[in-house]
N, C-alpha and C positions, 0 to 999 in steps of 0.2 A: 847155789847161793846167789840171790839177788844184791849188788853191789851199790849202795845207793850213798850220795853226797845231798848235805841239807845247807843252804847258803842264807844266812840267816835265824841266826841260834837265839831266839828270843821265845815266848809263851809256846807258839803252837811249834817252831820247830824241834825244842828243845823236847815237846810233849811226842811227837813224831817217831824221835831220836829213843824217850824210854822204850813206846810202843811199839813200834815195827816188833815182831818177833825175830828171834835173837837165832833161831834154828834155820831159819828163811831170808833172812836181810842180813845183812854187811855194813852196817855206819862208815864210810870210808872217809868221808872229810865233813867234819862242824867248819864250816865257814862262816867269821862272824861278819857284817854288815860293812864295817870298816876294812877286813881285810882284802887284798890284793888278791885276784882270781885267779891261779894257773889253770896248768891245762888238767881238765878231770876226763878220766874215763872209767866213771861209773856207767852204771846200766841205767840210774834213774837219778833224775837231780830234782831236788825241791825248792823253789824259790819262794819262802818264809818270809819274808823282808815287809816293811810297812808298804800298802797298795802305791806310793806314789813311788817307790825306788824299785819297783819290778822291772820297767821297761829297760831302765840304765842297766839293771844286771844281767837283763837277756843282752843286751849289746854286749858287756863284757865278755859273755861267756862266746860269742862269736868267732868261732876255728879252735875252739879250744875245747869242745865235744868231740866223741868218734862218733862217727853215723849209727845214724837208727837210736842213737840216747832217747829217752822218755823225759820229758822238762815239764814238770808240775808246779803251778802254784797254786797258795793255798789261799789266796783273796774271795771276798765273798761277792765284792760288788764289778770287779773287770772279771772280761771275759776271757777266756785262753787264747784268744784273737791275738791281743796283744803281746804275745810270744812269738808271730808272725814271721820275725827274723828268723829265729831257730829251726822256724818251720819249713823256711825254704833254704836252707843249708842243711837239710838231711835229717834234724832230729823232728820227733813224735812229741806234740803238744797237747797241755790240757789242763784244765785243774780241779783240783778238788778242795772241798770248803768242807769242815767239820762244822753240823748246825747246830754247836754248842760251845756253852762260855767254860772255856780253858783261861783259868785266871794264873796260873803256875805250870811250870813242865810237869814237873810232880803230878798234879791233877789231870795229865792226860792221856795215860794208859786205864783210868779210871773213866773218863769222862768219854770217851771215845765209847768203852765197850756199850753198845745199844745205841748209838747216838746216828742221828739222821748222816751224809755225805752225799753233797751235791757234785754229779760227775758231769766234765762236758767234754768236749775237744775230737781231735782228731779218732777215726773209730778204734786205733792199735790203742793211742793213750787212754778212752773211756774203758776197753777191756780190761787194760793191766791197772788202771784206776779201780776200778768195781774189785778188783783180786785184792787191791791193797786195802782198800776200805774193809773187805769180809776180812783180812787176816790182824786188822784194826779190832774188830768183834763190831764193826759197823754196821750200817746199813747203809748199802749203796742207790742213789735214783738219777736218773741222767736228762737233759733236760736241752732243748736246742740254743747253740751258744750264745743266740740274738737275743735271749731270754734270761740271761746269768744278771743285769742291771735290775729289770725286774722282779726277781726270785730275791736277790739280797733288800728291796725294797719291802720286801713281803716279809721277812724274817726280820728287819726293823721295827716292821710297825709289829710283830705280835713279839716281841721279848724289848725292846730298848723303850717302844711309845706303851707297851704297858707299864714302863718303869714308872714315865711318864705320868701316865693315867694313873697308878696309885699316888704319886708325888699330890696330884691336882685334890684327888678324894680325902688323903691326908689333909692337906690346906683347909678343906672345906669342913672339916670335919675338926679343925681347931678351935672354929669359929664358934664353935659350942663349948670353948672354954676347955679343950683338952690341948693335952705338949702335943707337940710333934711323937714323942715318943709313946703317948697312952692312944692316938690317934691308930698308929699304923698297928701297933697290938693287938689294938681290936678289930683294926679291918683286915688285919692280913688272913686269920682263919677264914673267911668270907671268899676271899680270895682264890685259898686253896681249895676250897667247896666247889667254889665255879668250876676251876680247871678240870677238879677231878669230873665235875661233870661232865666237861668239853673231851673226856677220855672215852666215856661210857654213852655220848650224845650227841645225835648233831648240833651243829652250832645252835639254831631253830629252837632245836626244843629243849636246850642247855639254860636260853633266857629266861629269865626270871623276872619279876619285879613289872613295875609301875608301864613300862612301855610293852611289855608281854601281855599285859592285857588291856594296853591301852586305855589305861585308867584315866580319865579324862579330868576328874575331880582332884586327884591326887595331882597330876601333871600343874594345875592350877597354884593350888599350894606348894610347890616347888618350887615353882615358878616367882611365887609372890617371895618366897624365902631369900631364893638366891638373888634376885632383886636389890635384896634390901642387907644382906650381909656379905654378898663375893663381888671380887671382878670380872667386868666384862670378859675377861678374859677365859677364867671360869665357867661361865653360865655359855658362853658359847659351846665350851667344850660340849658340856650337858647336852646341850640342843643340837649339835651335830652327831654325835652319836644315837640320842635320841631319834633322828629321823633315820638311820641303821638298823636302831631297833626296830622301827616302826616294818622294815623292809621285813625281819625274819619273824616278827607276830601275825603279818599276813602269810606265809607260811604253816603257820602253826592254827589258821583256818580262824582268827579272832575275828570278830565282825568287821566287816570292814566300813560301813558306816563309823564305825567307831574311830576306826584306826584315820578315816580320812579327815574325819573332823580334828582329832588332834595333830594331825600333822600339817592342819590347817595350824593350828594356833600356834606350834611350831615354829610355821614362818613368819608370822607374824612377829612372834616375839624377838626373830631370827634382824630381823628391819629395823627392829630398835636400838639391837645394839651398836654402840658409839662404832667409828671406823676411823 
């Protein structure tokens, strides 16, 4: 029996706490955030806590592990570096990030099973890491620890800036006289078409629409539209992605005469807007 302490009993620890299996782990102490740290000697400690109170709770927990403990956290954007203290008084550091929204405890023996886990750290901690993500019903992937800033940038911009990006296509999409709520209704099926696509394609040939084939006319009338009904604010967006797309249409073999003339007008239009 793996004997494990979770310090910081809030969403994902809480979700931790259902999941571990019950025949294989030991919940030996819920620590809440507030509380006073004695001395643990579990075989694995999770440090759950909001990213900015990690560092203070690896100091607390300082002499108060037996050697060779496993000290996890679960942050997505530091890297196990920062458990560094731990790491030179004897315990195995590292951590692991579930790459999905756990919005309750509850939801995350559910939300876990199939779910990506990004593993880093010491090589004892990424092994018993990858063992706890499979016994999660995970998927474990491991990644060099200089790289954990990056990785969590990457998983911002494809789940929170796509929030984002529908918020912006919603707006623009009022502008024709729909709520906010008839707005996302309609676009959200659209939505889920792309993704499913991004399942079964690469990104490349997943594109669709007006920069897929570099429609140059179309791009024009767009152009002229958001102009004259959104803000700059808006229309940038358009136009920076737009020249993204333009990147995987030449991929997907579009002429590139084509592609280079619109990404000429692109920048042009890109100069005009206010700064």
């Amino acid at each position: 029996m793996i004997s494990v302490s979770i310090i910081g009993v809030g969403r994902v620890g809480g979700a931790l706490a259902l999941a571990l299996p019950k025949d294989k782990y030991s919940v030996d102490n819920l620590i809440g955030r507030s509380e006073t740290v004695g001395e643990i000697l579990t075989d694995v400690v999770f440090i759950t806590t909001q990213d900015s109170e990690i560092v203070a709770v690896a100091e607390s927990l300082m002499g108060k592990l037996k050697p060779g403990t496993i000290v996890f956290h679960t942050s997505g954007s530091n890297p196990s570096s920062i458990l560094d203290a731990l790491k030179d008084s004897g315990c195995k550091t590292g951590s692991i990030h579930p790459l999905v929204s756990v919005s309750s405890p509850e939801l995350g023996p559910e939300r876990f099973r199939g779910a990506y886990f990004c593993v880093e750290g010491d090589d004892d901690a990424v092994t018993h890491g990858k063992e706890i993500v499979a016994d999660l019903g995970g998927k474990p992937f491991t990644i060099d620890t200089k790289f954990k800033t990056l990785y969590h940038a990457s998983a911002v911009t494809a789940c929170g800036h796509l929030v984002a990006l529908f918020d912006a296509a919603v707006e623009m999409m009022t502008k024709v006289g729909l709520s906010d709520a008839d707005a996302k209704e309609i676009l959200l099926p659209l939505v889920t078409s792309t993704v499913q696509n991004l399942g079964e394609q690469t990104t490349a040939a997943a594109l669709t629409g007006t920069f897929a084939r570099a429609d140059i006319e179309t791009f024009t009338r767009h152009l002229g539209a958001l102009n004259q009904y959104v803000s700059d604010d808006l229309l940038e967006i358009y136009l920076l992605l737009g020249e993204r797309s333009l990147e995987l249409a030449a991929k997907q073999g579009v002429s590139p005469e084509r592609i280079d003339t619109l990404r000429t007008k692109v920048s042009i239009a890109k100069s005009k807007l206010k700064w």
